[in-house]
C-alpha positions as CSV (number, residue, x, y, z in Angstrom):
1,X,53.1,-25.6,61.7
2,X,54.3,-28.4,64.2
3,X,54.6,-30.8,61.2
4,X,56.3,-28.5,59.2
5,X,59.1,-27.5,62.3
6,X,59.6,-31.6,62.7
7,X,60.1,-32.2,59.1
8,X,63.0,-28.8,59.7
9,X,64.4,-30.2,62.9
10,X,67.1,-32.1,61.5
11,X,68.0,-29.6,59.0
12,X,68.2,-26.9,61.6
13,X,70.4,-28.6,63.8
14,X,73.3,-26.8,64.1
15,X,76.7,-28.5,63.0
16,X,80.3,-29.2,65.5
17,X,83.2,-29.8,63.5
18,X,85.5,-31.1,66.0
19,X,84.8,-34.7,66.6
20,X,85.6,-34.4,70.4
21,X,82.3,-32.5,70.2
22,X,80.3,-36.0,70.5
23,X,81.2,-36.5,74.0
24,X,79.5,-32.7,74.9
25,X,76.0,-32.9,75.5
26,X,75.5,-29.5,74.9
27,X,75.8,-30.2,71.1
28,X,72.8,-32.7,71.3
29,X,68.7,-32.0,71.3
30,X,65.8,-33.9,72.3
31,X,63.6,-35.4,69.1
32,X,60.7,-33.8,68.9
33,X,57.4,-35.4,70.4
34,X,55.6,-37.9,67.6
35,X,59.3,-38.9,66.1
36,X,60.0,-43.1,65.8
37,X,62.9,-45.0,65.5
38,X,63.3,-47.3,62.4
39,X,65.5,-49.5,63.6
40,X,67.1,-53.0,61.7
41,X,69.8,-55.0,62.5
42,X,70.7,-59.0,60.6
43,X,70.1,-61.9,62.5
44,X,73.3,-64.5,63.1
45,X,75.4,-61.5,61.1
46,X,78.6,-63.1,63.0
47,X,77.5,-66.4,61.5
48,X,77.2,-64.6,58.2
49,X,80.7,-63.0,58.6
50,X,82.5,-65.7,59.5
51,X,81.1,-67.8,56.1
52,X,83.0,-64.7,54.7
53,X,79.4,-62.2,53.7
54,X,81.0,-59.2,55.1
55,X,80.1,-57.9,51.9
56,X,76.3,-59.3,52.0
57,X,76.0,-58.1,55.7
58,X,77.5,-54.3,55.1
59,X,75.0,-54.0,52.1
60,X,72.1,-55.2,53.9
61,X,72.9,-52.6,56.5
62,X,73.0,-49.8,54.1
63,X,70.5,-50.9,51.9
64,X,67.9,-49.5,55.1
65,X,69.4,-46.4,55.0
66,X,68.9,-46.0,51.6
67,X,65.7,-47.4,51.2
68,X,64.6,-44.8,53.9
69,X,66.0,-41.9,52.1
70,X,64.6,-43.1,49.0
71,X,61.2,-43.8,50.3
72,X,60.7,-40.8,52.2
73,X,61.8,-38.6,50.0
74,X,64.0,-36.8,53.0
75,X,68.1,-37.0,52.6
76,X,68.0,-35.1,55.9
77,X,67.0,-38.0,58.2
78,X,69.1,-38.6,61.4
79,X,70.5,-42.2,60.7
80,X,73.4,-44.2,62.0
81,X,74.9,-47.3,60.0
82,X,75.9,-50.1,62.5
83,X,77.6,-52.3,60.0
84,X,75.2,-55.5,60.4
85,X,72.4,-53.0,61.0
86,X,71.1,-49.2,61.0
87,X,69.2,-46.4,62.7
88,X,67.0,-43.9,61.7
89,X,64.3,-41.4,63.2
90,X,61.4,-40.3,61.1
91,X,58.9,-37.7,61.8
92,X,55.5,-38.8,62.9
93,X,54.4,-37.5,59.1
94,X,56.5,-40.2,57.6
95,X,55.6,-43.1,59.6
96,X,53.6,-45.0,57.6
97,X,55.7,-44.8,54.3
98,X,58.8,-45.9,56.8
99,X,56.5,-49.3,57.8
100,X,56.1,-49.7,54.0
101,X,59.9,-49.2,53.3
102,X,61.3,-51.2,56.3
103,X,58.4,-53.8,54.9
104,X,60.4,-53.6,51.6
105,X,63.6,-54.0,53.0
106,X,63.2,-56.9,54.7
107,X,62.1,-59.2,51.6
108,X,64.4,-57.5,49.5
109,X,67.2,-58.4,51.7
110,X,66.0,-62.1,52.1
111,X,65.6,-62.9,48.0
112,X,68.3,-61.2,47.1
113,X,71.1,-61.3,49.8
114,X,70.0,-64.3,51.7
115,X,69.8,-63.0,54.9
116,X,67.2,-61.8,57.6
117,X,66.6,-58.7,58.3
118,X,64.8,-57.6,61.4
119,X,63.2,-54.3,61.6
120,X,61.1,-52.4,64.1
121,X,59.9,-49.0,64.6
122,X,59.8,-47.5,67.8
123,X,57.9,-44.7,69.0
124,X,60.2,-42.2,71.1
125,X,57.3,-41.5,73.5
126,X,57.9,-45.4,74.5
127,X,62.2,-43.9,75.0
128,X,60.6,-41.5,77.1
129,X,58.6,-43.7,78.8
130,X,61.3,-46.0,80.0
131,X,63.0,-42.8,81.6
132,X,65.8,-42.5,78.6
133,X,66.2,-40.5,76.1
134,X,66.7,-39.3,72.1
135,X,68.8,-36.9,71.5
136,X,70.9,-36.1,68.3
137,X,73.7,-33.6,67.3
138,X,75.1,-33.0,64.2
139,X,78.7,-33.8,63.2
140,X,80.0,-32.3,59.8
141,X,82.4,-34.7,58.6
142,X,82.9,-32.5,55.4
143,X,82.0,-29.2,53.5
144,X,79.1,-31.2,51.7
145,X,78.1,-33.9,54.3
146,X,77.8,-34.3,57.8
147,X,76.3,-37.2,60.2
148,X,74.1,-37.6,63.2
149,X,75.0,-38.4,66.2
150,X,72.4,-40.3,68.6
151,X,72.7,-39.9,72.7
152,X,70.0,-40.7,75.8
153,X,70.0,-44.5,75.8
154,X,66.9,-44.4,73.4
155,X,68.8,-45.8,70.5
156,X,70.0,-48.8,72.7
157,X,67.3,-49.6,74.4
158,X,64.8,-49.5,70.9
159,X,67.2,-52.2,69.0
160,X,66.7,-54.3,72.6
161,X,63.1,-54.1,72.0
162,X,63.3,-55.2,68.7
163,X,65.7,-57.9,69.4
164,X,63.4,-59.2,72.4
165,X,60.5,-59.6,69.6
166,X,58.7,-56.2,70.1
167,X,57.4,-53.3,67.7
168,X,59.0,-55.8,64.9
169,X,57.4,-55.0,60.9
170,X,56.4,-58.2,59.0
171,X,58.4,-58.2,55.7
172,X,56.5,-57.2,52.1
173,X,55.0,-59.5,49.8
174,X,57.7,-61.7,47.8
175,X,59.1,-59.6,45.2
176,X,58.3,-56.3,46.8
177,X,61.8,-54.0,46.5
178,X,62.5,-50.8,47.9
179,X,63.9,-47.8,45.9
180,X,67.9,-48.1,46.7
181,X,68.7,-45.9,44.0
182,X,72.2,-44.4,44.4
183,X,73.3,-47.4,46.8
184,X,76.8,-48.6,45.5
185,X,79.4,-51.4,47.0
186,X,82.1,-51.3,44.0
187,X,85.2,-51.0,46.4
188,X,87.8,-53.5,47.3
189,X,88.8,-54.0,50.9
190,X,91.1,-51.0,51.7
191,X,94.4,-52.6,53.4
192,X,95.8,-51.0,56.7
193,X,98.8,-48.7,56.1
194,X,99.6,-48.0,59.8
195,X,99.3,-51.4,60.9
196,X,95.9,-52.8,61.9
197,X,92.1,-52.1,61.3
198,X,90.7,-51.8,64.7
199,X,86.6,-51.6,65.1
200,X,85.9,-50.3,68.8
201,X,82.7,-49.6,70.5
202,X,82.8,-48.6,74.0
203,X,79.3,-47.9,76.0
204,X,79.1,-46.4,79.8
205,X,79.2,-49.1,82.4
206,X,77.1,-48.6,85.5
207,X,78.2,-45.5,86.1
208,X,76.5,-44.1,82.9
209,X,77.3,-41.5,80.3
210,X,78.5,-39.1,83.2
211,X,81.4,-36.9,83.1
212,X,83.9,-39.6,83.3
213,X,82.4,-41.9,80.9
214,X,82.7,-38.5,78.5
215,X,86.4,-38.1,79.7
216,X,87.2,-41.4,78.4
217,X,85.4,-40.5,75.0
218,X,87.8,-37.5,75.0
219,X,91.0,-39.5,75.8
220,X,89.7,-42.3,73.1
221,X,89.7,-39.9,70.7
222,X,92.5,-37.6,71.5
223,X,94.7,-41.2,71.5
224,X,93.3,-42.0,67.9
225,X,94.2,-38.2,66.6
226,X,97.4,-38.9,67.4
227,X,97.6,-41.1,64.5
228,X,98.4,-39.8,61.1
229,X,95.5,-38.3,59.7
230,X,93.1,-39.2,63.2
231,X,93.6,-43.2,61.7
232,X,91.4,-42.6,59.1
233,X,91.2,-45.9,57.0
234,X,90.6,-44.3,53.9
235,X,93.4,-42.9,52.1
236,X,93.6,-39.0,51.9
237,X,93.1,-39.6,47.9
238,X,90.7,-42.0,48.1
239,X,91.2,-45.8,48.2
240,X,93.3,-47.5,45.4
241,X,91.1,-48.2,42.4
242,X,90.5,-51.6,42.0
243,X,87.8,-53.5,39.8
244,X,85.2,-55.2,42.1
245,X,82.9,-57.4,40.2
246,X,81.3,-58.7,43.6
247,X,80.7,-55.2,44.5
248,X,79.1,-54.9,40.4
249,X,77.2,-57.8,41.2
250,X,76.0,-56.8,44.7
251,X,74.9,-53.2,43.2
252,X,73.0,-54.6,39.9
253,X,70.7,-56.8,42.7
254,X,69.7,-53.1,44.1
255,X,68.6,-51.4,41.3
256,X,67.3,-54.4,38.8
257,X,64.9,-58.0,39.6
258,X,65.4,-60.6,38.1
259,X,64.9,-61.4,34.6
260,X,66.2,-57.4,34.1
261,X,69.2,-57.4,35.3
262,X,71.9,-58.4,32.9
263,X,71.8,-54.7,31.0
264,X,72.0,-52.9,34.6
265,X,75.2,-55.6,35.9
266,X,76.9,-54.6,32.3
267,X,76.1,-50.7,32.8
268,X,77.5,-50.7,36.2
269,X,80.4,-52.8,35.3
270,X,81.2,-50.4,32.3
271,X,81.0,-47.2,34.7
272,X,83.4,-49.0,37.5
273,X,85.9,-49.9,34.8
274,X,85.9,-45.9,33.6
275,X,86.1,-45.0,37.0
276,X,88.8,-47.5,37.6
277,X,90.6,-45.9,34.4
278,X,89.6,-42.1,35.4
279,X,91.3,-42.8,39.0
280,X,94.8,-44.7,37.2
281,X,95.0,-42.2,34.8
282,X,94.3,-39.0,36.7
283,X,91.5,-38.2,34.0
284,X,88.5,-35.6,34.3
285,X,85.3,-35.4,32.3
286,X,83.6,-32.5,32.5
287,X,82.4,-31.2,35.9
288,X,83.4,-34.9,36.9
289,X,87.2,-33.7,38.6
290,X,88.4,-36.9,39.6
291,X,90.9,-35.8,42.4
292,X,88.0,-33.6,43.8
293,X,86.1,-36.7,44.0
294,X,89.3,-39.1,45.3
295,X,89.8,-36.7,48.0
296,X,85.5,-36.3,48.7
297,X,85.5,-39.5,49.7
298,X,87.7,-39.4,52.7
299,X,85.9,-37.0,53.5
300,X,82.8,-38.4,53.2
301,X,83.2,-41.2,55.6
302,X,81.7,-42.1,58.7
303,X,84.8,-43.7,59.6
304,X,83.7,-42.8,63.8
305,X,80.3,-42.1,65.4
306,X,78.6,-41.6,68.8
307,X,75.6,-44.1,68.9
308,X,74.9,-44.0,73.0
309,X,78.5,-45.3,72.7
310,X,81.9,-44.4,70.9
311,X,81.9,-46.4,68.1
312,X,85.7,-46.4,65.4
313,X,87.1,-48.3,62.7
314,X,90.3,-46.9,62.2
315,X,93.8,-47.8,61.2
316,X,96.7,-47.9,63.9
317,X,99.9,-48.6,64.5
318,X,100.1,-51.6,67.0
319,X,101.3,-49.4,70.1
320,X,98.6,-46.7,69.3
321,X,96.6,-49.4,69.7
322,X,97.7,-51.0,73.1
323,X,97.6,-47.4,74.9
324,X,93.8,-47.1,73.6
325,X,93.1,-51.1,74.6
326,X,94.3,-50.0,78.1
327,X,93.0,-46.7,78.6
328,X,90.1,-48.9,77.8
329,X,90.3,-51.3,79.9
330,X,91.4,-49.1,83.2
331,X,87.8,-47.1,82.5
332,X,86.3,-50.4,82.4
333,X,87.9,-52.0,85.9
334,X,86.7,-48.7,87.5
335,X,82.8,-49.5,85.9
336,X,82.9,-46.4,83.7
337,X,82.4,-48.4,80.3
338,X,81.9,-51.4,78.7
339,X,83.9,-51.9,75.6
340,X,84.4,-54.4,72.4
341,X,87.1,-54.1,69.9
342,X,88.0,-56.2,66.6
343,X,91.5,-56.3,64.8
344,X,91.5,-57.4,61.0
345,X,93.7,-56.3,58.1
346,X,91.2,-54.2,55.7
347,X,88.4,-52.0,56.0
348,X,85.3,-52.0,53.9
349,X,83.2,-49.3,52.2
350,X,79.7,-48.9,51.5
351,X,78.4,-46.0,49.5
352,X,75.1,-43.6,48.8
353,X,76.1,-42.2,45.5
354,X,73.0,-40.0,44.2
355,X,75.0,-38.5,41.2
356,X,78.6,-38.8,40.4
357,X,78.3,-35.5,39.8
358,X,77.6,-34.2,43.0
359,X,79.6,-33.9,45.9
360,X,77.2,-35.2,48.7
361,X,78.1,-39.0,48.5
362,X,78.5,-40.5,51.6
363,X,80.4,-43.6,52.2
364,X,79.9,-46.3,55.9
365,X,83.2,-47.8,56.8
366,X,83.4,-51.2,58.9
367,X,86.2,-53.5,59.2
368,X,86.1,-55.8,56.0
369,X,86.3,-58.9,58.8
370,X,83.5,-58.3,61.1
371,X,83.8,-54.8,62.0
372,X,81.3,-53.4,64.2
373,X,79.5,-57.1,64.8
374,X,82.3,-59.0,65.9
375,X,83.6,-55.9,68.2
376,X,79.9,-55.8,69.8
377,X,79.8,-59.8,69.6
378,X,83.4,-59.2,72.2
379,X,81.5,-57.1,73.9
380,X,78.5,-58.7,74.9
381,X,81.0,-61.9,75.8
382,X,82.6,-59.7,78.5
383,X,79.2,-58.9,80.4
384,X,78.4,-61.2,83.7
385,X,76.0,-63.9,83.1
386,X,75.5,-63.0,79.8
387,X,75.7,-64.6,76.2
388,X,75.2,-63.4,73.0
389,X,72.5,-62.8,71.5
390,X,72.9,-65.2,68.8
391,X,73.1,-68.1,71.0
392,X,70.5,-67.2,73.6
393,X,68.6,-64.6,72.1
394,X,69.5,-61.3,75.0
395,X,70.6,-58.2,73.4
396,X,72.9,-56.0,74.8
397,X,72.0,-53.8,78.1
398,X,70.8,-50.4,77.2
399,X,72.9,-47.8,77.7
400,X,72.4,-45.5,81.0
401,X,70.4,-42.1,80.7
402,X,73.0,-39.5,82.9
């Protein structure tokens, strides 16, 4: 029975629809007892990112989520998607095949993207241990898809651990590929219309996630929904269609090995240039409506998040942007956050398509120059003493149970 009740817990949650709604703790619960954290991130992704793999990085990021869902056989798992990284928590029941699938992952990642992956599974109980916390709540983003939300300083303090060396998974045999069915990068860079792409993450300081540290999540957002549309990135009718063939590329290396992949490149390549002609001409086939599926995904994107921080890629106009950069940085004089933020001129979109034909595609937004990486990268550089983690190996301080 307990089994059965973790495997629902998720599932059950119930949803907030205002995105204000992250900074109430009232919308969050505890994980149960048994759950682990799956947790990955890319080594040296600024290194990556500044040789231009934004692409590369984003994918390797999703490609975990993906793997997961595919693996496990659950699309109701609690995930975040960090840009250079992910979260996820898995029941007790599932830990084994998540090992397995994080295994997978890694190599996959390494032959076919070129980059390491670390991964690491943490058990909450160790969270708990520590005196922090997991605790999710459930945004709905959308009518058909809605995202988790991760609070309590566990989620922090787990990709820590895994950058300081612990509960790290060795990657699979050579060869060994996960199941990243559905797993799509076909999307150009989507160019700012309000005037920058912005990627902030702001994390309590030493006061910790207390009242005013969720004040300053309210303000945050309440400056960004001033902007048109909340400064949603993606177009209200989806993102202007535009042939990718590294994104064609990038998707044939999930679903085919080599030696089989020239028929899978040359069937994705045929379906992005009839989507490309479906979008330009307004088209519909079938059930397929194509400004149904223009408008889904907007909708469908994780364009902001609360991972034991605020974390937003959105598009602004310059001033919007200054009064959120010093809201920002008046919270963080007082010690009521720590904060990161990264300009560039385009974001980037990374999608879980399981049918075109169903409405429950989600799609990960990060600025298409860094994003989330370079913003935590600024973030990290601000801290006393500190330096980032890709030249001295310290991860970022946990955030602070209330």
């Amino acid at each position: 029975m307990t089994q059965a009740a973790d495997m629902q817990f998720y599932e059950e949650l119930p949803l907030f629809e205002a995105f204000e709604g992250v900074a109430n703790e009232a919308n969050y619960r505890a994980l149960p007892e048994g759950w682990l954290l799956a947790v990955a991130d890319i080594v040296n992704s600024t290194g990556a990112i500044a040789q231009g793999r934004y692409k590369s990085v984003n994918m390797a990021g999703a490609s975990v989520i993906s793997a997961l869902m595919n693996g496990l056989g659950e699309r109701d798992l609690p995930f975040v998607f960090g840009g250079d990284g992910a979260l996820a928590a898995v029941p007790a029941a599932l830990a084994a095949k998540a090992r397995s699938t994080l295994a997978a992952a890694k190599t996959w990642v390494a032959e076919e993207l070129g980059l390491e992956l670390r991964v690491a599974l943490v058990p909450v109980s160790d969270v708990r241990a520590r005196g922090l916390d997991m605790r999710v709540a459930r945004f709905k983003a959308s009518e058909e898809v809605s995202y988790a939300m991760l609070s309590g300083g566990g989620a922090s303090w787990a990709e820590a651990e895994m950058k300081a060396g612990r509960y790290q998974i060795e990657a699979a045999p050579p060869g060994t590929r996960p199941d990243l069915t559905g797993l799509s990068c076909r999307w150009n860079p989507i160019v700012a219309r309000h005037g920058t792409i912005v990627s902030i993450i702001a994390v309590p300081g030493e006061r910790g996630n207390g009242p005013e540290f969720q004040a300053l999540i309210g303000d945050i957002v309440t400056l960004a929904e001033g902007e048109q549309r909340g400064g949603h990135p993606v177009p209200e009718n989806g993102p202007e269609p535009r042939l990718s063939m590294q994104g064609v590329t990038a998707e044939s290396r999930a679903l085919a090995p080599r030696g089989r992949r020239f028929l899978t490149w040359s069937w994705i390549a045929l379906q992005s240039l009839v989507l490309f002609l479906f979008f330009r001409l307004g088209l519909n086939l079938g059930k397929f409506d194509v400004n149904r599926y223009k408008h889904d995904l907007a909708a469908n994107s994780d364009f902001r998040k609360f991972d034991d921080g605020l974390k937003m890629t959105i598009d602004v106009s310059v001033e919007r942007l200054r009064r959120i950069e010093e809201r920002l940085k008046r919270a963080a004089d007082a010690g009521i956050c720590r904060y990161g933020l990264h300009q560039q001129e385009s974001a980037l979109m990374t999608c879980i398509v399981p049918s075109p034909m169903s409405r429950d595609h989600m799609h990960f937004i990060d600025g298409a120059a860094g994003g989330y990486a370079m913003a935590a990268t600024n973030l990290k550089a601000t801290l006393p003493g500190r330096v980032t983690e890709e030249v001295q190996g310290v991860p970022a301080a946990p955030a602070v149970k209330p």
